[in-house]
C-alpha positions in Angstrom: 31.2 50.8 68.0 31.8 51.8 63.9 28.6 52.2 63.0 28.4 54.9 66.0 31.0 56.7 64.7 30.1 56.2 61.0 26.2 57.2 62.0 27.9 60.5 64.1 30.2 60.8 61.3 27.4 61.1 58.7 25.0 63.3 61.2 28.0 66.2 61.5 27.9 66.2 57.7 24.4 66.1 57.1 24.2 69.0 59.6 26.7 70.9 58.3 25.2 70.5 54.6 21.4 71.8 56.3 23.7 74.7 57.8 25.0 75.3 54.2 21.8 75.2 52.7 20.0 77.2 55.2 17.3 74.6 56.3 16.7 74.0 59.7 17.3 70.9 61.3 15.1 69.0 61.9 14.3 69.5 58.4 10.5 70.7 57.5 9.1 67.0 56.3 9.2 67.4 52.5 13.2 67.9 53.1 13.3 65.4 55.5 11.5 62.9 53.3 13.4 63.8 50.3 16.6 63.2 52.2 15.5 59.7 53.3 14.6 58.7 49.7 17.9 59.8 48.5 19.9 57.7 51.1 18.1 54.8 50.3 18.3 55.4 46.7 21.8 55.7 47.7 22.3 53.4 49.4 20.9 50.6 46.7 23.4 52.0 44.1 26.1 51.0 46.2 25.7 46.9 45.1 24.6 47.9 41.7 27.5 50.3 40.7 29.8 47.0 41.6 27.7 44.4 40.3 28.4 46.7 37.1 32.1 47.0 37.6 32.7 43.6 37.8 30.1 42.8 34.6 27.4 40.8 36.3 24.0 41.6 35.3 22.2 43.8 37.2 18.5 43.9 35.9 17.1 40.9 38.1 19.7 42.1 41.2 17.4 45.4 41.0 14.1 43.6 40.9 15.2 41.0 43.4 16.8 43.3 45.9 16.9 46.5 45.5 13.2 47.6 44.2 11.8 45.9 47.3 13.6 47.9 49.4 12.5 51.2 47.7 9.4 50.6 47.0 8.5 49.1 50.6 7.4 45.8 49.2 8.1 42.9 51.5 9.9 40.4 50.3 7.9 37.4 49.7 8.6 34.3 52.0 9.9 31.0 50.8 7.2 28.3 51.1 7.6 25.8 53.4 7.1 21.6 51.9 
């Protein structure tokens, strides 16, 4: 039931940002598709803003975890013996 509400929770202030803005929602698709690279870019800093915090290295975490992610590479699979 929490991500419901958080997902709701994030829609009413999403909406009430385009209502701000003046955009119409559904957004026209450049909007839209900048808004979906920001929350994903968003939501990748997350791990690397506390990776930093707690002074781990975060160059391979980016290229191992994150840059898949934004970039839409899929991640390789582990071979199999």
């Amino acid at each position: 039931m929490k991500p419901y509400l958080a997902a709701l929770g994030i829609g009413l202030l999403v909406g009430a940002l385009y209502s701000l803005l003046g955009t119409r929602s559904p957004a026209p698709p450049a909007i839209a598709l900048l808004g979906l690279l920001g929350m994903l870019l968003g939501e990748q800093a997350v791990p690397l803003v506390k990776r930093m915090v707690h002074g781990q290295e975060v160059a391979s975490f980016w290229k191992s975890n994150c840059a898949e992610r934004v970039t839409g590479v899929p991640p390789k699979a582990d071979k199999e013996p």
